[in-house]
mmJSON file of the N, C-alpha and C atoms, coordinates in Angstrom:
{"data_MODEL":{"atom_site":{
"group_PDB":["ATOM","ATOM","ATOM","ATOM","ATOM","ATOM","ATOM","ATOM","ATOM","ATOM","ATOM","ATOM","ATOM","ATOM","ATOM","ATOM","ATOM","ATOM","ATOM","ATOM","ATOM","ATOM","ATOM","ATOM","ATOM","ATOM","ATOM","ATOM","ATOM","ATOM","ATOM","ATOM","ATOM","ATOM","ATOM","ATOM","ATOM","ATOM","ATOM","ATOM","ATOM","ATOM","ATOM","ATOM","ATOM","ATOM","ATOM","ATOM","ATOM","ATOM","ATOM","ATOM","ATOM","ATOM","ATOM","ATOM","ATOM","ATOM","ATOM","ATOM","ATOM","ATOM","ATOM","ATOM","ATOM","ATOM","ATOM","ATOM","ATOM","ATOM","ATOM","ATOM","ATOM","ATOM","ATOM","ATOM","ATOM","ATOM","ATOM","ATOM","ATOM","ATOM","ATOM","ATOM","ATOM","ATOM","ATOM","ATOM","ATOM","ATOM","ATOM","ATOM","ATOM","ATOM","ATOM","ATOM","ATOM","ATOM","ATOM","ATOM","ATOM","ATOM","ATOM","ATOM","ATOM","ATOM","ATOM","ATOM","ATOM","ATOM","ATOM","ATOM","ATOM","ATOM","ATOM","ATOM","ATOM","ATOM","ATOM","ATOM","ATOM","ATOM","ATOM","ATOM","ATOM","ATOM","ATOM","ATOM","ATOM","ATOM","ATOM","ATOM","ATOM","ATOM","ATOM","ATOM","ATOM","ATOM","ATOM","ATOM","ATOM","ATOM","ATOM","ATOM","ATOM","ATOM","ATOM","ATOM","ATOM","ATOM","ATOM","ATOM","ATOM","ATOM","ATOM","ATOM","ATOM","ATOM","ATOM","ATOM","ATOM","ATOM","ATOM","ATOM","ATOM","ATOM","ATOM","ATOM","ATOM","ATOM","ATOM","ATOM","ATOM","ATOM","ATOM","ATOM","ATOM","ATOM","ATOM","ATOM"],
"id":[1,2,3,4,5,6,7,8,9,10,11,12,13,14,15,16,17,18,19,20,21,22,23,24,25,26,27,28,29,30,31,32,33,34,35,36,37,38,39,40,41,42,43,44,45,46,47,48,49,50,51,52,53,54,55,56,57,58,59,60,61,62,63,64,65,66,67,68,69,70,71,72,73,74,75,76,77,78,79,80,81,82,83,84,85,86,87,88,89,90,91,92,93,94,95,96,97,98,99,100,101,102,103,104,105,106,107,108,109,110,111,112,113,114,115,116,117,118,119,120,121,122,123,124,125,126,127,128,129,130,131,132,133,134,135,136,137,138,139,140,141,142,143,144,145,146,147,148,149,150,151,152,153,154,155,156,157,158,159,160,161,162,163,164,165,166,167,168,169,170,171,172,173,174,175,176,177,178,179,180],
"type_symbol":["N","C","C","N","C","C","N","C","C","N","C","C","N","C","C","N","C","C","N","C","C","N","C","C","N","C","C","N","C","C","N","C","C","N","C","C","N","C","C","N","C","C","N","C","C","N","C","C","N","C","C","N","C","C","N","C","C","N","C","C","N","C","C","N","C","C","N","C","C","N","C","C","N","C","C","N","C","C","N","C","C","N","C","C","N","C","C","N","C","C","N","C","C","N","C","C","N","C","C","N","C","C","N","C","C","N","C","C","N","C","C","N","C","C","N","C","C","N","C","C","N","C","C","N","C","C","N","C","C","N","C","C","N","C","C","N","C","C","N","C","C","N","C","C","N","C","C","N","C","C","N","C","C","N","C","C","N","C","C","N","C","C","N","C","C","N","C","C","N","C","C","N","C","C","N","C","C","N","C","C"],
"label_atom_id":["N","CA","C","N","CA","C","N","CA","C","N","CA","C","N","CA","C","N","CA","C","N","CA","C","N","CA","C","N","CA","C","N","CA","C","N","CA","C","N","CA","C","N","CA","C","N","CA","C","N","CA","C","N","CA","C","N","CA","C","N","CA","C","N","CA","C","N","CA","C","N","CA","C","N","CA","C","N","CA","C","N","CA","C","N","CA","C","N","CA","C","N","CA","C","N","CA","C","N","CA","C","N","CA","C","N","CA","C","N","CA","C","N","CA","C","N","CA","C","N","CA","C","N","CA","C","N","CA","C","N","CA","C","N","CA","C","N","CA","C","N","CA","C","N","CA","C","N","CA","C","N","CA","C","N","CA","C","N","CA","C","N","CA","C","N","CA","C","N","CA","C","N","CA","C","N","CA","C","N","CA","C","N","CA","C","N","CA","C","N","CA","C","N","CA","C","N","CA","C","N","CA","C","N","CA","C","N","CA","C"],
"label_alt_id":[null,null,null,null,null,null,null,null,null,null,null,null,null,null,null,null,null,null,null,null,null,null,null,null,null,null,null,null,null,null,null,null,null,null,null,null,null,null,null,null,null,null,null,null,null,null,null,null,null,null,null,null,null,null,null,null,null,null,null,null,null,null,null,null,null,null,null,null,null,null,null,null,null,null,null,null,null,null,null,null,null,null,null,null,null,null,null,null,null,null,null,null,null,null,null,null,null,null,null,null,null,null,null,null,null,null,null,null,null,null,null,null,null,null,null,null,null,null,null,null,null,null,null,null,null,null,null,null,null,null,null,null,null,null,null,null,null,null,null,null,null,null,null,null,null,null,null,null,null,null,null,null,null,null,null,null,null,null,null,null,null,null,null,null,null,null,null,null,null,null,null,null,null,null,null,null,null,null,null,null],
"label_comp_id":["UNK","UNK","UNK","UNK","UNK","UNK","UNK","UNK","UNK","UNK","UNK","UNK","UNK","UNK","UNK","UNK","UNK","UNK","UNK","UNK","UNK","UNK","UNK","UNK","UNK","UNK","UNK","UNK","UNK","UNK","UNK","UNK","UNK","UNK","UNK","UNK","UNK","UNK","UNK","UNK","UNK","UNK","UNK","UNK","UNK","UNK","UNK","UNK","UNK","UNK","UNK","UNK","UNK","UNK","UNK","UNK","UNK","UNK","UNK","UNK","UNK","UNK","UNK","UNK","UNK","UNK","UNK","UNK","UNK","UNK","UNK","UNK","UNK","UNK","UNK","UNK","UNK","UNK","UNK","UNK","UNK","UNK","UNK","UNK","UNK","UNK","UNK","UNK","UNK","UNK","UNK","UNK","UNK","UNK","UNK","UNK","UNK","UNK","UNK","UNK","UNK","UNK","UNK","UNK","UNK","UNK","UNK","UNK","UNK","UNK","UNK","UNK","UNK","UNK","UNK","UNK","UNK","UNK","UNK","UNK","UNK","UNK","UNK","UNK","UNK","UNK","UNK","UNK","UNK","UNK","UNK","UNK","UNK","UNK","UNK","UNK","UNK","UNK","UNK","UNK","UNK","UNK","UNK","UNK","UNK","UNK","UNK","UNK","UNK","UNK","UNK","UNK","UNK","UNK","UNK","UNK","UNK","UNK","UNK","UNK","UNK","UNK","UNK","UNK","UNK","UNK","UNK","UNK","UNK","UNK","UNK","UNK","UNK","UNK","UNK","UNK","UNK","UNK","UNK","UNK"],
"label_asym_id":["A","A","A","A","A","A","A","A","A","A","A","A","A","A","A","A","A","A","A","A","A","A","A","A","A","A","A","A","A","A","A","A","A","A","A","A","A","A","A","A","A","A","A","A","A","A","A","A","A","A","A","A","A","A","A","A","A","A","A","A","A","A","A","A","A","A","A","A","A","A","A","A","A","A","A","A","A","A","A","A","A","A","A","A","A","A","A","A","A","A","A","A","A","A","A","A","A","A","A","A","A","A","A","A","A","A","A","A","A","A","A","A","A","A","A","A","A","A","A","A","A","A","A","A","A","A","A","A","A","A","A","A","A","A","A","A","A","A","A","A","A","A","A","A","A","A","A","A","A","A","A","A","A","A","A","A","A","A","A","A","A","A","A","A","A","A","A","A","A","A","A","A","A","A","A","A","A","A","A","A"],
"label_entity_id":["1","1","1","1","1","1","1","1","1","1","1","1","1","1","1","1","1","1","1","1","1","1","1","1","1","1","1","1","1","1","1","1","1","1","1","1","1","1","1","1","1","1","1","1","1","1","1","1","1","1","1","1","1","1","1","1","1","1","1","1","1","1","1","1","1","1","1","1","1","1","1","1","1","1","1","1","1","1","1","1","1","1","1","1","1","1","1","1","1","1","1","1","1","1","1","1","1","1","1","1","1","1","1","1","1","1","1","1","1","1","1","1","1","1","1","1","1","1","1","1","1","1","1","1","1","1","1","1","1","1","1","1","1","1","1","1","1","1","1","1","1","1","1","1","1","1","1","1","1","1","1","1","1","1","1","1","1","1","1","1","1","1","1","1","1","1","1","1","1","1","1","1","1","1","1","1","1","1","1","1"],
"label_seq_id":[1,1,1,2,2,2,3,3,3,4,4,4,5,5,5,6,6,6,7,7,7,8,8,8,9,9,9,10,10,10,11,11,11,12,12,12,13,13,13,14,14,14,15,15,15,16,16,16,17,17,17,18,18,18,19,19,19,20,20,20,21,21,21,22,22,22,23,23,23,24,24,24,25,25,25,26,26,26,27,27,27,28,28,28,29,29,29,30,30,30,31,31,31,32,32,32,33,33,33,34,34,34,35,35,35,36,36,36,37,37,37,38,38,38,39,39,39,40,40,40,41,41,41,42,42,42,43,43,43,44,44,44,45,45,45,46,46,46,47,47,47,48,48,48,49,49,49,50,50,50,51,51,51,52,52,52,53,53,53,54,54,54,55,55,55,56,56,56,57,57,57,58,58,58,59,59,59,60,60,60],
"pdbx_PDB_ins_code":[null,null,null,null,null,null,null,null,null,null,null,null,null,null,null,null,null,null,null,null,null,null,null,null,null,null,null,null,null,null,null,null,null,null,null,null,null,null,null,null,null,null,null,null,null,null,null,null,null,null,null,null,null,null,null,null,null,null,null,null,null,null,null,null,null,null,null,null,null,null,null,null,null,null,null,null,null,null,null,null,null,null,null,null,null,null,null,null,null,null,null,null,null,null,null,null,null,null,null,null,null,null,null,null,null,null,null,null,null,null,null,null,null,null,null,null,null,null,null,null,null,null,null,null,null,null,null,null,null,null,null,null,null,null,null,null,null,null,null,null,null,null,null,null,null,null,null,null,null,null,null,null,null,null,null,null,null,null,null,null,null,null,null,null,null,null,null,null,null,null,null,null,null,null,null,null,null,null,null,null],
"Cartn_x":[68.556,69.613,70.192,71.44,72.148,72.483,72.185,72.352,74.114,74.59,75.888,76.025,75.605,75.594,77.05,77.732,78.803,78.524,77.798,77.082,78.551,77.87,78.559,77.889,78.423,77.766,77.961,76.913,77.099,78.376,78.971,79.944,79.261,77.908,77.353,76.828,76.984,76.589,76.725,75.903,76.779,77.575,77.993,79.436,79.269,77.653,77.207,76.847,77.104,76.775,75.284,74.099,73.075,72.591,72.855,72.739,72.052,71.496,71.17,72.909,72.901,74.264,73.499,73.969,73.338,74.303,73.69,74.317,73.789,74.973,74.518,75.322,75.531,76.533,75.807,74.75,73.933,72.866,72.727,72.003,70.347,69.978,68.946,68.243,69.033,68.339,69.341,68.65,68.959,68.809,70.04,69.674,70.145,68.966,69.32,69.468,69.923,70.117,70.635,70.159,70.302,71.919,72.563,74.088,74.08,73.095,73.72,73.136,72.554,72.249,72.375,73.773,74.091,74.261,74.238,74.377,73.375,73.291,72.404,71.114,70.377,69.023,68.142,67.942,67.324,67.44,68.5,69.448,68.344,67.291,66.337,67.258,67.135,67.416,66.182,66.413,65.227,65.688,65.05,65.438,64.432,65.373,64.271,65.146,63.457,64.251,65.097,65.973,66.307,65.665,64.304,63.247,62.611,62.841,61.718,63.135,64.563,65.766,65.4,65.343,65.381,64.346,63.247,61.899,61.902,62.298,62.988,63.451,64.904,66.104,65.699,65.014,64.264,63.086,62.778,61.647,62.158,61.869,62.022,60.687],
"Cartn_y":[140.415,140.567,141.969,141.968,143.413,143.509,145.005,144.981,146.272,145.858,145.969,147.333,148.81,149.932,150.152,150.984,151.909,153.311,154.185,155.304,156.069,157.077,158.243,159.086,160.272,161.481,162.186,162.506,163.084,164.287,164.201,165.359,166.76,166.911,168.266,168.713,167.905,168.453,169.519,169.976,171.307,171.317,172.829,172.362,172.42,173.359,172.561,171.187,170.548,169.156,168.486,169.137,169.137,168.35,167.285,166.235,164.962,164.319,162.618,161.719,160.739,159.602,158.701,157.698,156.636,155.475,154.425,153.171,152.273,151.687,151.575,150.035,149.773,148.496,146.926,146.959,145.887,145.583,144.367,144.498,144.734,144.459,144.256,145.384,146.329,147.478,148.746,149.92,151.158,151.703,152.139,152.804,154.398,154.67,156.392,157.003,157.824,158.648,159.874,160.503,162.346,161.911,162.826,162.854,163.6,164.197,165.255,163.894,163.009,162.301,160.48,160.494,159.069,157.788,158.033,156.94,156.892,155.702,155.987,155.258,154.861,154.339,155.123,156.249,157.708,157.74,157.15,157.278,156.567,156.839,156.189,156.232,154.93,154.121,154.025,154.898,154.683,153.576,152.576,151.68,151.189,151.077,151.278,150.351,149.928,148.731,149.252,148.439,149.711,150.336,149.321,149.815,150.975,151.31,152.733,153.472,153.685,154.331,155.061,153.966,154.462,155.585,155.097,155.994,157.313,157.151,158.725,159.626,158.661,159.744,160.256,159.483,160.041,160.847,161.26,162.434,163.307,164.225,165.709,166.974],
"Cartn_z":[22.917,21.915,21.986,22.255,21.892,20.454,20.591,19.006,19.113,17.907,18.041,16.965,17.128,15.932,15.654,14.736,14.342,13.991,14.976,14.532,14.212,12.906,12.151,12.124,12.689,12.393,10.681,10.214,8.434,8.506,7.163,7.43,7.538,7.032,7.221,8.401,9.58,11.043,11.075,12.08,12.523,13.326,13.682,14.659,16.37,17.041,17.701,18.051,17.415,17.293,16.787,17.029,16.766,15.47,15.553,14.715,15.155,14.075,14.11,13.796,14.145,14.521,13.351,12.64,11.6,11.566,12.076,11.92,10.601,9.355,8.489,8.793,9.596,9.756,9.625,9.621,10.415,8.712,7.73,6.665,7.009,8.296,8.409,8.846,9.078,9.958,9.93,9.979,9.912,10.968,12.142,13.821,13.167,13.996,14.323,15.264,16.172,17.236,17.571,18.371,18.756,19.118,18.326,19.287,20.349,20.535,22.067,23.161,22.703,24.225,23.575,22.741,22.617,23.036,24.81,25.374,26.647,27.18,28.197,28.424,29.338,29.482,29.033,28.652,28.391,26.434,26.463,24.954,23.486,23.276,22.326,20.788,20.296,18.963,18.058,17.073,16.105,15.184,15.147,13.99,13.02,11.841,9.864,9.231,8.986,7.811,6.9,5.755,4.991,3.451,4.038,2.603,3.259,4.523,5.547,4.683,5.151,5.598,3.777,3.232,1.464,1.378,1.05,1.137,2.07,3.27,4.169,3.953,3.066,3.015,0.704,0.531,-0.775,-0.577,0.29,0.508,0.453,-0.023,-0.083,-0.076],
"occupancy":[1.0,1.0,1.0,1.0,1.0,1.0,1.0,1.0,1.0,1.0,1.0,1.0,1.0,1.0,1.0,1.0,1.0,1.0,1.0,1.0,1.0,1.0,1.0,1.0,1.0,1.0,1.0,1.0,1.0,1.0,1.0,1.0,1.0,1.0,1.0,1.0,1.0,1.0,1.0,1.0,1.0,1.0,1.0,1.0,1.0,1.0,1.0,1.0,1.0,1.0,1.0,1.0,1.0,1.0,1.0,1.0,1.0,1.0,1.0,1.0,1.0,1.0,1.0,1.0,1.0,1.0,1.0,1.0,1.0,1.0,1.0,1.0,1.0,1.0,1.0,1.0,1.0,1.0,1.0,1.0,1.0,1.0,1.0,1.0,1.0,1.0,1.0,1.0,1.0,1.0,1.0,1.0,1.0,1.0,1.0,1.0,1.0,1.0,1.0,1.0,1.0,1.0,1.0,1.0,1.0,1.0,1.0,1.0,1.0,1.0,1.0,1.0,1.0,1.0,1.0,1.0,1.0,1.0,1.0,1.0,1.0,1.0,1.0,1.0,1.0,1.0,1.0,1.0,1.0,1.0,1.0,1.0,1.0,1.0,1.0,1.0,1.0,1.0,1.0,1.0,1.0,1.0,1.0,1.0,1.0,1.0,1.0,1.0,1.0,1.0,1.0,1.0,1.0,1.0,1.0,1.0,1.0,1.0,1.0,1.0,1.0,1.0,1.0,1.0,1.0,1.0,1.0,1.0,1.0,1.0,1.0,1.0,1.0,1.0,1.0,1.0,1.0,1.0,1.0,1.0],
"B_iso_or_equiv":[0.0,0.0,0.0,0.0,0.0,0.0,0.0,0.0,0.0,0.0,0.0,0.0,0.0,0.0,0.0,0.0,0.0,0.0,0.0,0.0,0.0,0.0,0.0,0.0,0.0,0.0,0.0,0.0,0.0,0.0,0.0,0.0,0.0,0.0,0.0,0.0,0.0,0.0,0.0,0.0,0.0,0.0,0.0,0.0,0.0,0.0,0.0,0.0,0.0,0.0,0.0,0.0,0.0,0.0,0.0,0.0,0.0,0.0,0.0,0.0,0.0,0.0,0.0,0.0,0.0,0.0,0.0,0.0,0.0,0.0,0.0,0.0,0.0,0.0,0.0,0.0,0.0,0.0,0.0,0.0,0.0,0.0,0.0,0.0,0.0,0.0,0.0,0.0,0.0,0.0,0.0,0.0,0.0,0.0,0.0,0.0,0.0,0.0,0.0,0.0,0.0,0.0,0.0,0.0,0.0,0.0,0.0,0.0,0.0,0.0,0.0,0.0,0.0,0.0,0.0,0.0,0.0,0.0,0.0,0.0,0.0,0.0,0.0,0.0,0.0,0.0,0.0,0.0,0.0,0.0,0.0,0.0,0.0,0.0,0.0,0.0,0.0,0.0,0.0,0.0,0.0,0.0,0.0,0.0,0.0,0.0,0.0,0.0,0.0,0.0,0.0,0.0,0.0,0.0,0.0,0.0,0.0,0.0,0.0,0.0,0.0,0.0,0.0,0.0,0.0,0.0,0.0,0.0,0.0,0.0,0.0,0.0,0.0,0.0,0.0,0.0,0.0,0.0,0.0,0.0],
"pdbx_formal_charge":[null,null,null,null,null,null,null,null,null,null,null,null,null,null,null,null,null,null,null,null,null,null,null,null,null,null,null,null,null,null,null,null,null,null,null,null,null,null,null,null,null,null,null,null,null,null,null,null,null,null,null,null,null,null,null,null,null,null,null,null,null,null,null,null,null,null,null,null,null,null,null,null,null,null,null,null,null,null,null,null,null,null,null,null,null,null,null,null,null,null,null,null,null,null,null,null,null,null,null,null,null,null,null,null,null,null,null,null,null,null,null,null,null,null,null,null,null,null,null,null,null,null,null,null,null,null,null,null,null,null,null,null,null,null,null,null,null,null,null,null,null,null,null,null,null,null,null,null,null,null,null,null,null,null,null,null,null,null,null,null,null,null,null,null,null,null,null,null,null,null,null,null,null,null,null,null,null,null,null,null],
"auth_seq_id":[1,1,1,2,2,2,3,3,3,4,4,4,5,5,5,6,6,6,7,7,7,8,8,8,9,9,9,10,10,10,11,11,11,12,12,12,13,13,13,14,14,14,15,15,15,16,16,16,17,17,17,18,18,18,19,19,19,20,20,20,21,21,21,22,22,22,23,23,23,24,24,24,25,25,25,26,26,26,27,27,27,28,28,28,29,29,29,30,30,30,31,31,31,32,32,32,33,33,33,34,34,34,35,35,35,36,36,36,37,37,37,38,38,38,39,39,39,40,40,40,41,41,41,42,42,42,43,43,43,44,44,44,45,45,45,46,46,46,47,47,47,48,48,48,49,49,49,50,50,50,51,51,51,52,52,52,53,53,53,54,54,54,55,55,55,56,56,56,57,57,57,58,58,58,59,59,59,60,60,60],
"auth_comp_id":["UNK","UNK","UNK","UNK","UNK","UNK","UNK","UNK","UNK","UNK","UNK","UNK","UNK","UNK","UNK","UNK","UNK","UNK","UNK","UNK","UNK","UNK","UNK","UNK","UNK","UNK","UNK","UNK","UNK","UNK","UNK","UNK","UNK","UNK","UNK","UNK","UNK","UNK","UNK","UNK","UNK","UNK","UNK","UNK","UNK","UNK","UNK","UNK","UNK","UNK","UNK","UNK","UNK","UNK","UNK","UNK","UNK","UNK","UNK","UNK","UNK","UNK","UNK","UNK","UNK","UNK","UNK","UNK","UNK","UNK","UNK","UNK","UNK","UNK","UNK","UNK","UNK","UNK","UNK","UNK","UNK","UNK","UNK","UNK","UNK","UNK","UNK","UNK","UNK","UNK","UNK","UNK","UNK","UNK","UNK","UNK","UNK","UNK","UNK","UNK","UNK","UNK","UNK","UNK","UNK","UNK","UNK","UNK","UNK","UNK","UNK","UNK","UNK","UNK","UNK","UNK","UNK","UNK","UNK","UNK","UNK","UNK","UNK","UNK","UNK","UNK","UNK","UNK","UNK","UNK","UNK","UNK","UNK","UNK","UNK","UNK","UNK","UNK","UNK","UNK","UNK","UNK","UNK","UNK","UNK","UNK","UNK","UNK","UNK","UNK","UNK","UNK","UNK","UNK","UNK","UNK","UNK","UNK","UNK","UNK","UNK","UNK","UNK","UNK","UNK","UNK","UNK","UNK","UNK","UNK","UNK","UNK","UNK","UNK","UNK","UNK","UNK","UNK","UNK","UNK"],
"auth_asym_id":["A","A","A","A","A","A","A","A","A","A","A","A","A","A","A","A","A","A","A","A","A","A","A","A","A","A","A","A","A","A","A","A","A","A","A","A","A","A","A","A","A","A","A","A","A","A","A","A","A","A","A","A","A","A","A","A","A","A","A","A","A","A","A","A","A","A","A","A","A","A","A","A","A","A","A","A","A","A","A","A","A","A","A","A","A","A","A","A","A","A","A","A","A","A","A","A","A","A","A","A","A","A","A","A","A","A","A","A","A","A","A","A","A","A","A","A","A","A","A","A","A","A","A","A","A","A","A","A","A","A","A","A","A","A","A","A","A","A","A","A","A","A","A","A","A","A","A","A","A","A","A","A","A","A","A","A","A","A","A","A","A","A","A","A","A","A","A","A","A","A","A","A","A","A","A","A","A","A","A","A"],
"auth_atom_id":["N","CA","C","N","CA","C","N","CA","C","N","CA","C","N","CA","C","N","CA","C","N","CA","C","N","CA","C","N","CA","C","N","CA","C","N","CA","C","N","CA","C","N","CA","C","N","CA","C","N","CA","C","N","CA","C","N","CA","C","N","CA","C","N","CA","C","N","CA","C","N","CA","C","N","CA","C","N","CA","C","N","CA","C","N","CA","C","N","CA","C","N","CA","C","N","CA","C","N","CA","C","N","CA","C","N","CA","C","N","CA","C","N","CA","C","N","CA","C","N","CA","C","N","CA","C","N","CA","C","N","CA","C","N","CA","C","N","CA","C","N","CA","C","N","CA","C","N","CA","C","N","CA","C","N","CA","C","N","CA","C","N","CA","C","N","CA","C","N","CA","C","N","CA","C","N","CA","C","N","CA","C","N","CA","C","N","CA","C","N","CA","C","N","CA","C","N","CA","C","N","CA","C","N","CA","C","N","CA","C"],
"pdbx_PDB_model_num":[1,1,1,1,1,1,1,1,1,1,1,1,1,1,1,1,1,1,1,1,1,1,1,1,1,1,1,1,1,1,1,1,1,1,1,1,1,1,1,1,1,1,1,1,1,1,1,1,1,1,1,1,1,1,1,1,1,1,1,1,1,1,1,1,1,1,1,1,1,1,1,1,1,1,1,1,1,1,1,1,1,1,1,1,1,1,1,1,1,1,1,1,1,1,1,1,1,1,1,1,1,1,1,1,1,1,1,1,1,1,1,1,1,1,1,1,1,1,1,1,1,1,1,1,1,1,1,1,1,1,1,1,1,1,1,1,1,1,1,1,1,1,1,1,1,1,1,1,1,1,1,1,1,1,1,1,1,1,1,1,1,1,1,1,1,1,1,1,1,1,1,1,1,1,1,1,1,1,1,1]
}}}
């Protein structure tokens, strides 16, 4: 199965680029990825349910 993301980089990147990419497109799943190496066989997809994505992005 291919899976089909819409990654966005957050508006607070920096301007090196040095950021995570977040695909919120998909109900079932939450993809993440390094933008400096977005594409590619090399290119690793972290993917979270979006009960992990919740609990994550509520840690502090």
């Amino acid at each position: 199965m291919t899976d089909h993301f819409r990654f966005v980089k957050p508006s607070y990147s920096t301007a090196s680029g040095e950021c995570v990419e977040v695909a919120r497109n998909n109900p079932e799943v939450i993809a993440v990825r390094d933008s400096k190496t977005p594409l590619g066989p090399d290119a690793p997809i972290l993917r979270l349910s979006p009960t992990a994505w919740r609990e994550f992005t509520a840690a502090r």
